[in-house]
N, C-alpha and C positions, 0 to 999 in steps of 0.2 A: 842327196836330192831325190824326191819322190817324180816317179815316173808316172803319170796318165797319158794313157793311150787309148785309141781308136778302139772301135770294136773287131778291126779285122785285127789288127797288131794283138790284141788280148786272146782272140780266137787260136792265132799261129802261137804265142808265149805258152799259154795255156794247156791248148790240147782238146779245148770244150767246143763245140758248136753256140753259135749265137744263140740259139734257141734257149741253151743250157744257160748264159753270160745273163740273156732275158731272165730266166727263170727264178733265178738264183738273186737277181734284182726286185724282179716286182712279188717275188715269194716272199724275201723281207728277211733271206739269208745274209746280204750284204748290207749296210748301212750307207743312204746317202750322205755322202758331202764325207765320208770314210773309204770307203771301199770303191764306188763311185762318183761321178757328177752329172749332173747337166748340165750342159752350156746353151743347146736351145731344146725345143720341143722335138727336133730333131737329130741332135748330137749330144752322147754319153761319150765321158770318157773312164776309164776303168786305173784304177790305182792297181798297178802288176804285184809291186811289192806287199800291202797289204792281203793282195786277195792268194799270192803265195804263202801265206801268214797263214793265212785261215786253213788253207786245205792242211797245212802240214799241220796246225792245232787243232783240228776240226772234233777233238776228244779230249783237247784240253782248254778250255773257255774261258781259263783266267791268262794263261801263256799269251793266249790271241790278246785279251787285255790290256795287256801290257804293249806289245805292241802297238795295238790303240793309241795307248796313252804317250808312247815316246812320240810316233808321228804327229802327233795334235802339240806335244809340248814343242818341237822341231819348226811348228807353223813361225813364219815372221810376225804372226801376228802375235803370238807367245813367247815371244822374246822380252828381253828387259830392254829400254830404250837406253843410250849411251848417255853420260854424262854432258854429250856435248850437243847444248841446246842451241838452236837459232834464237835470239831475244829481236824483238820488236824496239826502234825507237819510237 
């Protein structure tokens, strides 16, 4: 289960200052809707597991990749749907 969190919770997991969590956001190091979100104009929440990803790949860009790519297949929404349909009368 992928964990988003606050911007203080990311700050404490982390080790970075908001400033840095900002930076590293609107610089265009992290990818939204991947590594962050927005839920309003005033609340971000931070994916810990992905953006632990990064730092530890941060010299290897296809490793982080992959990663990418398990969490986005892991989406419910990237699921196969079950055999067992609701049918209409």
């Amino acid at each position: 289960m992928v964990l988003f969190v606050n911007k203080q919770k990311a700050t404490e997991a982390l080790g970075l200052s908001s400033e840095t969590l900002k930076r590293y956001r609107l610089g265009g190091e992290w990818i939204e809707g991947i590594h962050w979100v927005r839920i309003n104009s005033r609340c971000v929440r931070y994916n810990l597991e992905l953006i632990q990803d990064w730092f530890h790949n941060r010299n290897d860009p296809a490793a982080h990749l992959r990663a990418i790519e398990f969490y986005q297949a892991s989406l419910l929404s990237n699921q196969k749907k079950s055999g067992n349909k609701f049918r209409s009368k």
